[in-house]
N, C-alpha and C positions, 0 to 999 in steps of 0.2 A: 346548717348548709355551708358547704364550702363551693364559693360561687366559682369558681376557678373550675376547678377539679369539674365537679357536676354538670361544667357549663363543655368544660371540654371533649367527650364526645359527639357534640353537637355542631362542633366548629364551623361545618362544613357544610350544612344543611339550614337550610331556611328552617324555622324553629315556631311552632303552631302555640298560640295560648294554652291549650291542651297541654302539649308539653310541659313548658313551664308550670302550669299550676300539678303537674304531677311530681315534677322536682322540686314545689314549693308547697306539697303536701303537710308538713308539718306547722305551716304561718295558719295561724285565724283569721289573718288578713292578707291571703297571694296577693293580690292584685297590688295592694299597696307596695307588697316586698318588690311586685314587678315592674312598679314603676322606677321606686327606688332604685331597682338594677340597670335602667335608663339611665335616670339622670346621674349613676356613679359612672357610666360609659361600659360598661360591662356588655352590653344587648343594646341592638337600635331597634328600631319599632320600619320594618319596611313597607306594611301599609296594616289597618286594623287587625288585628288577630294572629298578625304573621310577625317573625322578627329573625337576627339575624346577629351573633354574638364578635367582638370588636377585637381590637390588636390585644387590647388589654386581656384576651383569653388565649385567642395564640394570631400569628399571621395566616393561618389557614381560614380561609371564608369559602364562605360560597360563590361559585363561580355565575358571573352575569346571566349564562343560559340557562341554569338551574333556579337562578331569583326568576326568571321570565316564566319557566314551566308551572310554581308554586305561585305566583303572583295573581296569575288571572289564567283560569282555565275550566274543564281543561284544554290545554292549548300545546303547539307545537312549533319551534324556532323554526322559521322557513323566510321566503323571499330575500331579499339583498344580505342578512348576516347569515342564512346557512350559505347560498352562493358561495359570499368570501369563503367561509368556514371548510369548505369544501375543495376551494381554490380553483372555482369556475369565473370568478370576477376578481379581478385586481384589486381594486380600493379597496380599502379596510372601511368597516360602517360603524358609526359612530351609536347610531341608534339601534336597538334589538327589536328586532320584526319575527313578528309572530301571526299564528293562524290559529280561529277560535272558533266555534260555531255558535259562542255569545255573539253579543251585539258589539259590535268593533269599539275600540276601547285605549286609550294613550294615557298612561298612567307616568309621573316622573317622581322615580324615588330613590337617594342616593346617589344625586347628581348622573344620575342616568335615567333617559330615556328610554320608556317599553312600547311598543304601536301592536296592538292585536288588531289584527281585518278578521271579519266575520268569513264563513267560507259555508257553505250547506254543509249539515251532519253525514250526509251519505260518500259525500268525496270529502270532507274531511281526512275521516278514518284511515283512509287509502293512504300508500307512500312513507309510513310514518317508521324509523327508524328509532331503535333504544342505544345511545353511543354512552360509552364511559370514555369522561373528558378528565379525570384524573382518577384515583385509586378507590375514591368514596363519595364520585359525584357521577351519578348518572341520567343524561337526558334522552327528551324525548327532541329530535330536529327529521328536517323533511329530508329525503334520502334526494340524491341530484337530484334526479329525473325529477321528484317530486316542487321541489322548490323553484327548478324553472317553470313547471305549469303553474305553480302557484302565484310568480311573480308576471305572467300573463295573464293570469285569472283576472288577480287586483288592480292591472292598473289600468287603470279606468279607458286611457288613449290607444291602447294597443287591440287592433282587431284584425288579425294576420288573414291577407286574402289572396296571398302567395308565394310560392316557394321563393320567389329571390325576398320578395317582404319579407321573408322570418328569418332568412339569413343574412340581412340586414341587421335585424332588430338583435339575432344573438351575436354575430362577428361584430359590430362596427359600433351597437351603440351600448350592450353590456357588454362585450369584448373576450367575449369566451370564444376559444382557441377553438378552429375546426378537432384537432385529436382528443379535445374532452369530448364533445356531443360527439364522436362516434366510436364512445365507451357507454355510451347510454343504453337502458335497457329499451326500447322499443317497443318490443312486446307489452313489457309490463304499463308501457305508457299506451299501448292499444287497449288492454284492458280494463284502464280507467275511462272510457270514452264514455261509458252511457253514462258516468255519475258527473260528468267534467262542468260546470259552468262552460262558457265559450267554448264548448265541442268542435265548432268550424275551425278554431284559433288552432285549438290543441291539437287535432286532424292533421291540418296546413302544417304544423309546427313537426310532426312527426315525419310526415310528409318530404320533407325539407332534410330531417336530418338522414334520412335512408338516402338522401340521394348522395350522400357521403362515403358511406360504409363499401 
């Protein structure tokens, strides 16, 4: 095996023990060769079963939102990092927020922080966007519309019980500009209503944004 070479299609892609034990078909003993590829810095280990190959193969990695999608799921980037990602919120997030219909879940690996919330499987589903974030990395993040209900779903203090309330909660304290919410789909956020967690919030919040348009 030439660990280089072998490892280098991968670069880019969170990398399943599967994997590796197929590229280390030839050992009697993968596992050992696998660790060995560990501790020569070759592959880091991002949490059991899953890994993730190093400078020492090229500088191409895999990007944060792609380690989140393969980390714990299946799940999808949403709340405050699609926001940013989207450039409906200003602050840059330091942590990656995600939506899961596991049991909510904060995992820290590779000096990064991942936050999965629990969300019900039937509005789960909904909203869910496939982006290519570079040539040979592609996620699954919450489409706008999507990630602002989501970030009212989760947080726990938010329960919109009128239209100036919600355009409060979206202009003044996440700070998203009147001309993004009235590029929002509407519609598509009416059609998510019967599956919606907080339906009154999501309502009011729709509500709110038509009186814009």
């Amino acid at each position: 095996m030439n660990i280089v070479s072998d490892l280098l299609p991968f670069c880019e892609q969170p990398i399943s023990t599967q994997v590796l034990l197929g590229l280390l078909s030839d050992y009697s003993r993968p596992y050992d060769k696998m660790q060995e590829m560990v501790q020569q810095g070759y592959i880091l280990q991002i949490r059991k079963g899953l890994y993730m190959t190093t400078a020492k193969v090229s500088a191409k990695m895999p990007e944060p939102f792609l380690i989140a999608n393969h980390l714990y799921g299946p799940s999808y980037i949403s709340q405050d990092s699609a926001l940013f990602h989207w450039g409906l919120i200003p602050e840059r997030v330091y942590e990656i927020t995600s939506v899961c219909f596991k049991a909510s879940k904060r995992i820290y690996t590779q000096n990064t922080s991942y936050n999965f919330t629990h969300l019900p499987k039937a509005y789960y589903a909904i909203g869910i966007q496939s982006l290519d974030i570079t040539s040979n990395q592609t996620i699954l993040i919450a489409s706008p519309e999507k990630c602002i209900c989501d970030k009212i779903i989760t947080t726990a203090a938010v329960n919109l019980r009128s239209k100036k309330q919600a355009m409060v909660y979206l202009v003044e304290e996440l700070r998203i500009e009147k001309d993004r919410l009235r590029e929002l789909d509407l519609r598509e956020m009416q059609n998510w209503l019967p599956a919606c967690p907080k339906q009154s919030s999501i309502k009011v919040l729709i509500e709110a944004i038509a009186i814009l348009s």
